[in-house]
Structures are given as structure tokens and as C-alpha cells.
GUGUTOR-940610 format. One record per atom (N, C-alpha, C): residue number from 0; residue in one letter; atom name; x, y, z. Coordinates in pm, whole numbers, padded with zeros to 5 digits. Atoms other than C-alpha are relative to their C-alpha. Example, Ala and Ser with C-alpha at 12.3 -4.5 7.8 and 13.67 -1.06 7.14 Angstrom:
# residues 2
0, A, N, 00089, -00119, 00000 .
0, A, CA, 01230, -00450, 00780 .
0, A, C, 00090, 00120, 00000 .
1, S, N, -00082, -00119, -00006 .
1, S, CA, 01367, -00106, 00714 .
1, S, C, -00077, 00109, 00073 .
***
This chain:
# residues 160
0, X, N, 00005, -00047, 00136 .
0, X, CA, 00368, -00055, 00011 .
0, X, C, 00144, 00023, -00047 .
1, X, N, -00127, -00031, 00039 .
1, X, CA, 00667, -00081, -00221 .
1, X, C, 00005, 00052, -00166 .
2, X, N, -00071, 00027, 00130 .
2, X, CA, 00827, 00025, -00539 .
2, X, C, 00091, -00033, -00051 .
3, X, N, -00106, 00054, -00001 .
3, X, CA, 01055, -00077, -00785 .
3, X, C, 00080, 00049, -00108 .
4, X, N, -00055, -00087, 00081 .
4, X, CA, 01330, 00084, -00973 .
4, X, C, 00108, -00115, -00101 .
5, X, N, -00069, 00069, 00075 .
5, X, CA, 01507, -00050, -01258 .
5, X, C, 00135, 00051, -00015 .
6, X, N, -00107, -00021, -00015 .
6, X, CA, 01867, -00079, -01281 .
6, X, C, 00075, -00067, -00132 .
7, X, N, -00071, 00102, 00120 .
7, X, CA, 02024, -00178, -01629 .
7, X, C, 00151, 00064, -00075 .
8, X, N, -00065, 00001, 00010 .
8, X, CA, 02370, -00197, -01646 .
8, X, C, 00044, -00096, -00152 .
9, X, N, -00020, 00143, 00125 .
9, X, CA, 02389, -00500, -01904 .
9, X, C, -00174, 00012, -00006 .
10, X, N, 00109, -00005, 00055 .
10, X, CA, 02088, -00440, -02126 .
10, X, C, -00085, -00140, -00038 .
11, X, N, 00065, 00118, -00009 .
11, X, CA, 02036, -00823, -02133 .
11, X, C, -00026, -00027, 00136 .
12, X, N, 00000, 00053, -00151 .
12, X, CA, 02030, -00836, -01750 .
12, X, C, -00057, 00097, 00112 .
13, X, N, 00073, -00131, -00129 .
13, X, CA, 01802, -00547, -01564 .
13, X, C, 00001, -00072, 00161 .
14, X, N, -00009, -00003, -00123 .
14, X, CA, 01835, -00555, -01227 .
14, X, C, -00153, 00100, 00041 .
15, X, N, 00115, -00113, -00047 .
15, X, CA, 01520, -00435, -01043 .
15, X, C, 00008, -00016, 00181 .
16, X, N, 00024, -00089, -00097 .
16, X, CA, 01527, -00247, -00703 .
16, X, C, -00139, -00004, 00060 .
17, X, N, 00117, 00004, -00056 .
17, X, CA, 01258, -00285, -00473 .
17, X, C, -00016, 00092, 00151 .
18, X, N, -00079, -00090, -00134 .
18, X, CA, 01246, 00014, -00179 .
18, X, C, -00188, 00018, 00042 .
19, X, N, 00147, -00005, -00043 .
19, X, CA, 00945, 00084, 00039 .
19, X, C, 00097, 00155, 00119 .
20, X, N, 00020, -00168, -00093 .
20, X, CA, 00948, 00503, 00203 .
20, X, C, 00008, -00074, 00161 .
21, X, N, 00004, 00028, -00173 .
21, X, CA, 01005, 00474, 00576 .
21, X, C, -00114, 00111, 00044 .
22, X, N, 00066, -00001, -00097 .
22, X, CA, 00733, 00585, 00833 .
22, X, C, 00019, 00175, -00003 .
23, X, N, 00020, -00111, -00079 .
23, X, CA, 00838, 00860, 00977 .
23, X, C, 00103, 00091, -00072 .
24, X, N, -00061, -00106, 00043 .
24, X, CA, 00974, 01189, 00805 .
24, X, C, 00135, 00062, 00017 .
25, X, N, -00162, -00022, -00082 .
25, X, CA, 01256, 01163, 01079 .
25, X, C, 00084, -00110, -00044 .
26, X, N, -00055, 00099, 00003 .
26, X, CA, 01352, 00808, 00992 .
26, X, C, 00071, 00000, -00138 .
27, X, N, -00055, 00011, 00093 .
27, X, CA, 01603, 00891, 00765 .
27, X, C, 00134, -00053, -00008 .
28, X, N, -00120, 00051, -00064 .
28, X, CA, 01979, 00752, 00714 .
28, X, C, 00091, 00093, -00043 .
29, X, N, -00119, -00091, 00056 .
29, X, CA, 02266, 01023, 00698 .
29, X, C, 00131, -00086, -00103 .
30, X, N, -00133, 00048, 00040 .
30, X, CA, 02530, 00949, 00445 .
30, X, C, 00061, 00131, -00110 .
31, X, N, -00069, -00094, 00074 .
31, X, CA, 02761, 01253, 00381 .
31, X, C, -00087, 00094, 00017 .
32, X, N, 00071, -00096, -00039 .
32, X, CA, 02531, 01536, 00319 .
32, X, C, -00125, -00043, -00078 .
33, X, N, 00107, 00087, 00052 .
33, X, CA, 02256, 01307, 00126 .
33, X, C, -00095, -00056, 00105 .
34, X, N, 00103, 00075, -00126 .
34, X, CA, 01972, 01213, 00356 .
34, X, C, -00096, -00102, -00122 .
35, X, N, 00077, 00102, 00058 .
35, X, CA, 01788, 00863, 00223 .
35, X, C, -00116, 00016, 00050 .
36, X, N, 00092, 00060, -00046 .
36, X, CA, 01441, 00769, 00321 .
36, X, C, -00054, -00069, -00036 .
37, X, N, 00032, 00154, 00035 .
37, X, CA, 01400, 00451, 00150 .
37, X, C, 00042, -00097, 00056 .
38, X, N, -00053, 00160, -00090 .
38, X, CA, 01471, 00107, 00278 .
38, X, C, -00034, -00101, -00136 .
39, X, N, -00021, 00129, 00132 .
39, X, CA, 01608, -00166, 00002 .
39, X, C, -00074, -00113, 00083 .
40, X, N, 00061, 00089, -00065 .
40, X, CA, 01376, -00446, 00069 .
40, X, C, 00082, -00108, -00104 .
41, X, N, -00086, 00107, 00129 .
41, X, CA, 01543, -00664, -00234 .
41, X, C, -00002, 00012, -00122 .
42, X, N, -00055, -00014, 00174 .
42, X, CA, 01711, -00673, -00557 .
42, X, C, -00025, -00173, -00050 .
43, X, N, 00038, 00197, 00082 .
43, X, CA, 01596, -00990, -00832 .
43, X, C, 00041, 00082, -00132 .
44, X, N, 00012, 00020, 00178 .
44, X, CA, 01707, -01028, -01197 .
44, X, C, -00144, -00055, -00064 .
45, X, N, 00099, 00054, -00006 .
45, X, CA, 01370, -01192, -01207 .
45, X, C, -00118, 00046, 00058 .
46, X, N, 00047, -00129, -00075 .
46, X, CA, 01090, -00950, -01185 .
46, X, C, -00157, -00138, 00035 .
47, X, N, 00101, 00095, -00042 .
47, X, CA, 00859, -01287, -01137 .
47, X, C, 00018, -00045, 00151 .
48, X, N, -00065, 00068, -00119 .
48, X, CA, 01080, -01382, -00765 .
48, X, C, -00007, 00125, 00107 .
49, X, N, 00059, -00085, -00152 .
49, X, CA, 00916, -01115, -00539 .
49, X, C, -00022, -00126, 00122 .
50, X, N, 00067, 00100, -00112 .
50, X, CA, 00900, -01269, -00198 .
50, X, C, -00139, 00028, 00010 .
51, X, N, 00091, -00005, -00016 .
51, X, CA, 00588, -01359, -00062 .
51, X, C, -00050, 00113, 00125 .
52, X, N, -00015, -00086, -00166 .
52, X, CA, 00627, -01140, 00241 .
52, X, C, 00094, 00080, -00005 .
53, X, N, -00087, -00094, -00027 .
53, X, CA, 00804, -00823, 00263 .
53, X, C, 00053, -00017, 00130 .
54, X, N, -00083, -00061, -00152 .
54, X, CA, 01045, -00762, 00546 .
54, X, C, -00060, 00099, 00016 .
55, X, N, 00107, -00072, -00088 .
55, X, CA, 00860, -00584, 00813 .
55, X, C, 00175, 00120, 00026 .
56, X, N, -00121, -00069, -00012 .
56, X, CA, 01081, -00239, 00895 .
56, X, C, 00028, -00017, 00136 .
57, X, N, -00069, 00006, -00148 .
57, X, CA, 01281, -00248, 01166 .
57, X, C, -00026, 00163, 00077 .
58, X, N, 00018, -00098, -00058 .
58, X, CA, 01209, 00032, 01424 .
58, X, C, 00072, 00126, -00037 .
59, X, N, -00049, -00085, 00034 .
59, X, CA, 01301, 00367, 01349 .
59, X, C, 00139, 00043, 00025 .
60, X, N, -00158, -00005, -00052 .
60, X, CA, 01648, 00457, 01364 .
60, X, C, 00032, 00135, 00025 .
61, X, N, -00075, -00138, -00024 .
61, X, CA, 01666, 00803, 01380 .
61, X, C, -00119, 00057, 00110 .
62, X, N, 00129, -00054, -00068 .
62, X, CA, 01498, 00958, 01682 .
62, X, C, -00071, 00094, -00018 .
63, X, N, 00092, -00134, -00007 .
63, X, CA, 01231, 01222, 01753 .
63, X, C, 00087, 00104, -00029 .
64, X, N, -00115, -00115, -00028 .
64, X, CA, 01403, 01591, 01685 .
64, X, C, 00030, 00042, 00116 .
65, X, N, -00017, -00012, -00117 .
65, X, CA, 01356, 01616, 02053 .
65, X, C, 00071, -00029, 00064 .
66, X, N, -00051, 00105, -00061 .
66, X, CA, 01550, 01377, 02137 .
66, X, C, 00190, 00021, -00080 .
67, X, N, -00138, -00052, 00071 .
67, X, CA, 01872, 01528, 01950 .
67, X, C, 00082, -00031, 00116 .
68, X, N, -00174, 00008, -00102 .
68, X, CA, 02235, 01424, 02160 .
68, X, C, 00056, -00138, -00035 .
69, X, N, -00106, 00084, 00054 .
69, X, CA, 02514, 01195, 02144 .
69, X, C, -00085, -00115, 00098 .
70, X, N, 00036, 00150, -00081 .
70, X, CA, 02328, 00943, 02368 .
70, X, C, -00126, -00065, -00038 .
71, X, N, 00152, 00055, 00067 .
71, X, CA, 02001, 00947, 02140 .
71, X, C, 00024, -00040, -00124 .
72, X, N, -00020, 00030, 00161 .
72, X, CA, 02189, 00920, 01812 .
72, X, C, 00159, 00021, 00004 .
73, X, N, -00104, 00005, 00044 .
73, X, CA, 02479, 00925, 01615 .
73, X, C, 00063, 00094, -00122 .
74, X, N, 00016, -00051, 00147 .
74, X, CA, 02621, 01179, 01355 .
74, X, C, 00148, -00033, -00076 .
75, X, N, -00149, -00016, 00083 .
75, X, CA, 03011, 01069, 01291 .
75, X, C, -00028, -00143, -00054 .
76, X, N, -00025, 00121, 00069 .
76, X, CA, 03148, 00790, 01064 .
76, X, C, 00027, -00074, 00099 .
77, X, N, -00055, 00098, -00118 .
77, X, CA, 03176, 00493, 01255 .
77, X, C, -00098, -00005, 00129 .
78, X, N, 00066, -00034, -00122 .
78, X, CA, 02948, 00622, 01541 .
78, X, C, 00071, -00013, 00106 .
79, X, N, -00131, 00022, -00086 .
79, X, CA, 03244, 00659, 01736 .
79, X, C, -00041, 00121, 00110 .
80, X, N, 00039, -00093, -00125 .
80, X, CA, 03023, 00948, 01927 .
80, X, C, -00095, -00037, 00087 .
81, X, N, 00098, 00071, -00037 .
81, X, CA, 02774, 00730, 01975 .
81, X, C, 00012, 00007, 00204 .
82, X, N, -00038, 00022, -00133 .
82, X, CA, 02710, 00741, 02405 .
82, X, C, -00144, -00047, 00068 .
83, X, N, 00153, 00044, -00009 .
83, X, CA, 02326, 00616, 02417 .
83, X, C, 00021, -00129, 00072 .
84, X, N, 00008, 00125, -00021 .
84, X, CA, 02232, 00316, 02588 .
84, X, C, -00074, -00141, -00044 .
85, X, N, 00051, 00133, 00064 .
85, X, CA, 02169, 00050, 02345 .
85, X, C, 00097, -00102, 00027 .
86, X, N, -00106, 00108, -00054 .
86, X, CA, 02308, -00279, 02444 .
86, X, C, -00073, -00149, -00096 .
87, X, N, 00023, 00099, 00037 .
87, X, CA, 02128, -00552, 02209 .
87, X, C, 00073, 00036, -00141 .
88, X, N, -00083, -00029, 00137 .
88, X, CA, 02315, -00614, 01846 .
88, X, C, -00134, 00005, -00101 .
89, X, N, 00125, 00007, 00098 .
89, X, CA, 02146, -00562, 01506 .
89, X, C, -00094, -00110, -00041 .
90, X, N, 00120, 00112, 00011 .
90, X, CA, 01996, -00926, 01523 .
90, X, C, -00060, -00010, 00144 .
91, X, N, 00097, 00011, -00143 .
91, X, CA, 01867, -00878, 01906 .
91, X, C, 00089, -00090, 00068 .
92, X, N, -00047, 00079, -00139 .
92, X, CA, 02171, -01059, 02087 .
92, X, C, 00041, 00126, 00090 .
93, X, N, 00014, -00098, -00142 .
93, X, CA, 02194, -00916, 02458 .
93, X, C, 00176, 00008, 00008 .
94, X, N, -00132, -00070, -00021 .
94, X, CA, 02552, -00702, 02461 .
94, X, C, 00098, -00070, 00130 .
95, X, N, -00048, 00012, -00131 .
95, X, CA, 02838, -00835, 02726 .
95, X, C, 00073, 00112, 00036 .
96, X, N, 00004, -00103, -00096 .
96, X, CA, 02943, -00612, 02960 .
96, X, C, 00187, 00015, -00043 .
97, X, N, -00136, -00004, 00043 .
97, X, CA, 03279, -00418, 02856 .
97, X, C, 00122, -00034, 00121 .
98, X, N, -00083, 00098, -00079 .
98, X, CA, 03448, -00514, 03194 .
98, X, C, 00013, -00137, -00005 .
99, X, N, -00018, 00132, -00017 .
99, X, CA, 03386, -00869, 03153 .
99, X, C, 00069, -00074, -00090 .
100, X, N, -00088, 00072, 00080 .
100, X, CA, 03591, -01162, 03003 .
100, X, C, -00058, -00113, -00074 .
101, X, N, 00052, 00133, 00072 .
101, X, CA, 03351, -01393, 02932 .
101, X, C, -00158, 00046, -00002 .
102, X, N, -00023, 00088, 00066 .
102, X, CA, 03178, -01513, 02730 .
102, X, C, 00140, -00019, -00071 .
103, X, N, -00076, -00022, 00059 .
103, X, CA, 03442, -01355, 02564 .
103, X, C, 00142, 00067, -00011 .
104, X, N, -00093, -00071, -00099 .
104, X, CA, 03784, -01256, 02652 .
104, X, C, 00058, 00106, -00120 .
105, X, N, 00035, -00088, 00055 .
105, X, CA, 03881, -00937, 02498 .
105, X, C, 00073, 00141, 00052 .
106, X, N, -00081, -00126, -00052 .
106, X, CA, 04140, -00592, 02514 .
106, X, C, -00075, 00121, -00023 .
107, X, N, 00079, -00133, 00007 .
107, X, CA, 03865, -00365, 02433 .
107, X, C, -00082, 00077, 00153 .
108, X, N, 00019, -00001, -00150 .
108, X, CA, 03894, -00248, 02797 .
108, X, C, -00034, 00171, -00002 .
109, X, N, 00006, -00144, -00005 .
109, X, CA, 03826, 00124, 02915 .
109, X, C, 00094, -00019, 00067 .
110, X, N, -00167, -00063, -00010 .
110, X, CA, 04177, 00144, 03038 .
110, X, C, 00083, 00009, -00122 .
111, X, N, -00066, -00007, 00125 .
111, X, CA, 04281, 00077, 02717 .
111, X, C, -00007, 00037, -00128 .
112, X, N, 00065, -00113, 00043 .
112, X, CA, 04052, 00307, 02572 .
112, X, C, -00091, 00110, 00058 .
113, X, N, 00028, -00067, -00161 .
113, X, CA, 03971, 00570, 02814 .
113, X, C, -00058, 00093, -00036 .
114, X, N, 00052, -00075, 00100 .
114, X, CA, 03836, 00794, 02535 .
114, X, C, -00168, -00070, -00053 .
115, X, N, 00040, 00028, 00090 .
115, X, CA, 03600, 00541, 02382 .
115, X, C, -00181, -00021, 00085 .
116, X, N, 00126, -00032, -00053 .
116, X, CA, 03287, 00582, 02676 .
116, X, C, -00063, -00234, 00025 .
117, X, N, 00024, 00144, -00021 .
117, X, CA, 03301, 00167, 02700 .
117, X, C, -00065, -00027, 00136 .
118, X, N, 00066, 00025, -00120 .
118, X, CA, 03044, 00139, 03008 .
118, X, C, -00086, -00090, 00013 .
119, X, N, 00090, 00089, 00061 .
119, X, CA, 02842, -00136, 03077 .
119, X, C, 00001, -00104, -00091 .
120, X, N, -00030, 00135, 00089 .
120, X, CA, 02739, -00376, 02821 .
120, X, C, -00079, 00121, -00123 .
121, X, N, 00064, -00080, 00109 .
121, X, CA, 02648, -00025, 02587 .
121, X, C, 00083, -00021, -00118 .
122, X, N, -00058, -00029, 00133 .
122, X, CA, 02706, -00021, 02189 .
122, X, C, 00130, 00060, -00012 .
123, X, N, -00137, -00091, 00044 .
123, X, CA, 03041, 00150, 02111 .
123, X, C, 00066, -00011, -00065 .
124, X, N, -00124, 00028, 00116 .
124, X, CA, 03340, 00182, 01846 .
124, X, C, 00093, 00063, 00049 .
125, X, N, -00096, -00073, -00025 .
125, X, CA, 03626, 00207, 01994 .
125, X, C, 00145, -00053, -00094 .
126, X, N, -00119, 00124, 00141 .
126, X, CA, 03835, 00023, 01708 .
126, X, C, -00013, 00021, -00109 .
127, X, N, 00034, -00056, 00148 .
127, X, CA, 03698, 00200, 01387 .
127, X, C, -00028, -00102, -00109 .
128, X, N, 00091, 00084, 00135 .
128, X, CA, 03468, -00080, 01291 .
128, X, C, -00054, 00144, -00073 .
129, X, N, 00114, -00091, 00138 .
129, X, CA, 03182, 00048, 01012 .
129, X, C, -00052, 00088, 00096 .
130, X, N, 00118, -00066, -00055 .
130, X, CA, 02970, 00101, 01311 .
130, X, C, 00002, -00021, 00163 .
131, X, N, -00007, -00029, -00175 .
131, X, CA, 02897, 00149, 01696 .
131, X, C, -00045, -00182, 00035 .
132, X, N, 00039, 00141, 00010 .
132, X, CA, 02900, -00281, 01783 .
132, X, C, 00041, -00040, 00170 .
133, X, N, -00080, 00067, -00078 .
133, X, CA, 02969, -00541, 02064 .
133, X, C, 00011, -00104, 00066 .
134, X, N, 00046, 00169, -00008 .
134, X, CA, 03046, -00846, 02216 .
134, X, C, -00125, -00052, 00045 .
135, X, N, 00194, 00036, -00070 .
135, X, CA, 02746, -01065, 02273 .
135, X, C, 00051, -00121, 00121 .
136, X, N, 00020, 00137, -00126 .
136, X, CA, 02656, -01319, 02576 .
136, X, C, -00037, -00120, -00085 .
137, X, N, 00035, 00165, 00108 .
137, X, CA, 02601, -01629, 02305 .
137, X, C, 00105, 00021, -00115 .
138, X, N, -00108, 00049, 00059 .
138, X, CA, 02853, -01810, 02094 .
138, X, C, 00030, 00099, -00146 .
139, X, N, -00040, -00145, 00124 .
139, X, CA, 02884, -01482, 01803 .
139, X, C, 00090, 00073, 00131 .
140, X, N, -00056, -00087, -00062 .
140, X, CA, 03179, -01325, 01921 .
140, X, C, -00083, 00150, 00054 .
141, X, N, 00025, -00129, 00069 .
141, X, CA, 03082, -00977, 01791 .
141, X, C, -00172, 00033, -00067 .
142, X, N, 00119, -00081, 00059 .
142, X, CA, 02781, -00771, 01653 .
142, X, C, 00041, 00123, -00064 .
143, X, N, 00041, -00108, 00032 .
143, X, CA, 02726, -00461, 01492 .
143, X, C, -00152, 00065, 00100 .
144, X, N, 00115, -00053, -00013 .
144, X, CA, 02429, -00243, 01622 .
144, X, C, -00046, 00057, -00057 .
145, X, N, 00115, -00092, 00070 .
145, X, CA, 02146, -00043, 01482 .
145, X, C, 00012, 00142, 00115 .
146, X, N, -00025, -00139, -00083 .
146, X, CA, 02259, 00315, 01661 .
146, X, C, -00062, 00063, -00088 .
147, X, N, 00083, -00110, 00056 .
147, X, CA, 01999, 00552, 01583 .
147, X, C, 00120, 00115, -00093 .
148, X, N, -00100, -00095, 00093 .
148, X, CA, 02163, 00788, 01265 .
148, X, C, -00098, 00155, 00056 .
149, X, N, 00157, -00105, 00013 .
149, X, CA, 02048, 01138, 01386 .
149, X, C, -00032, 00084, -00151 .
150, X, N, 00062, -00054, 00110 .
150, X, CA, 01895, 01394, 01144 .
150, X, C, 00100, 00106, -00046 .
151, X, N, -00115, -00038, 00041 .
151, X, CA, 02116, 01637, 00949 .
151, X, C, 00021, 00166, 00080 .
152, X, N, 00031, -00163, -00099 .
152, X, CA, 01967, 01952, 01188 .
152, X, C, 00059, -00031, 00115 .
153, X, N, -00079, 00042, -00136 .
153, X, CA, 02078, 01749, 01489 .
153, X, C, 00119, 00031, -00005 .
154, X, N, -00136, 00038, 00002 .
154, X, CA, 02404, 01677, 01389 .
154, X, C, 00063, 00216, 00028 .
155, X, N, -00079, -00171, 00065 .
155, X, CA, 02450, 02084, 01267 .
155, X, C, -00025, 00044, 00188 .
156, X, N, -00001, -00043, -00159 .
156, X, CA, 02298, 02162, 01626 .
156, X, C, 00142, -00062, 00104 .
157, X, N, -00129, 00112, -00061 .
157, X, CA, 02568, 01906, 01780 .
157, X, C, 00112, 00073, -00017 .
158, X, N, -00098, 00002, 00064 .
158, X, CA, 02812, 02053, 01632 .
158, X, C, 00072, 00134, 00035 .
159, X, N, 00057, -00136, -00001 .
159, X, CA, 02729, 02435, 01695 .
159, X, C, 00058, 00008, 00160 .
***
């Protein structure tokens, strides 16, 4: 189920907004001290060019409140606290391992960031991308990930 919000900047040219509520009460996305719980499914000048098929949501991103810590979620810019073990990118390629050189060879070493929790083939930002990312095992250097955002009680608990 979606709705759709109109956006008219140029009164000859509305823009319409199409957002569908997320699931779960928790599944929200922090930005600043604003909590979202919509998900943009797509913007048309053309309120006739709805797809035929909504995008299905992607799994929840913010965990249970139970589940509050730096290894279940994320509350800084960047997710640079990020310490969870997600290792696939936001399109589902399988993470390479931060010791290794290949596929991809690469100074984002934990000696050469000894701070940045680089273990494994887990998510991390130790370079102040957008977001917690990393190399993949297939010909895409790079990724981004989907690191759970936690909730704005977590973070205050976190923090505390």
C-alpha cells in the first residue's frame, strides 16, 4: 500500500512522490534528530507512469530495541561506529576480506587503520565514505552497505 504526495515547484510541472509506511514501528531511518518512516518508492512527472510492480521493501534496517549496540546498528554519520557483522553490500555482493589483496588490492589495511575495527570481510568506514561499505569478491571494486540505522532511544542509550 502506497501514497502519493505532490510536489509543485514549477506550477506547470508537479512532481508527484510516491512513499509506502515501513512495517515495523522500529524500521525507521535517523537523520539528525528527524526520524522518517516512509520509503520513496518513485517520483514521475506523469501521474499516468506508475510502475506495474512496486519495489518490494528491503528488510528492516533498524533492529529490534533489544538488540540496541554498535554491532546491531549504527547511530554516527558515516557509520563509522558501525562493528556488526554484515559482510554482503547493498545489492547482495559477498564482502572481501580486509586482509586480503585480491580480488582487489587495497591500503584500507588495519595497520593502517587500527582504529577503524576492519576484521574479516565485515562492513566498515574507515575513509569517511557516506556510509559503512566494502570491497566485494566480483569485478565492482566497492559497495556501500545497508547497516542497520538504530533508533533515536538506542543511540541516547549508546551514548549515556
Amino acid at each position: 500500500e502506497h501514497s502519493g504526495c505532490v510536489f509543485q515547484s514549477n506550477p506547470s510541472s508537479p512532481i508527484i512522490f510516491h512513499f509506502r509506511r515501513w512495517h515495523s514501528p522500529y524500521s525507521n531511518a535517523l537523520i539528525g534528530r528527524i526520524v522518517l518512516d516512509f520509503e520513496l518508492l518513485f517520483a514521475t512527472k506523469d501521474p499516468t507512469k506508475a510502475p506495474s510492480a512496486l519495489p518490494s521493501l528491503s528488510p528492516s534496517i533498524t533492529p529490534p530495541p533489544d538488540q540496541c549496540s554498535i554491532t546491531a546498528c549504527s547511530c554516527e554519520i558515516g557509520q563509522v561506529d558501525y562493528r556488526g557483522t554484515l559482510a554482503v553490500t547493498n545489492t547482495g555482493l559477498p564482502c572481501q576480506r580486509w586482509d586480503a589483496q585480491s580480488p582487489h588490492s587495497h591500503t584500507r589495511t588495519a595497520s593502517n587503520f587500527p582504529d577503524s575495527g576492519l576484521e574479516e570481510n565485515y562492513c566498515r568506514n574507515p575513509d569517511g565514505e557516506p556510509g559503512a561499505w566494502c570491497y566485494t569478491t566480483s569485478d565492482v571494486r566497492w559497495q556501500l552497505c545497508d547497516v542497520p540505522v538504530c533508533t533515536p532511544e538506542c543511540c541516547e542509550s549508546l551514548a549515556a
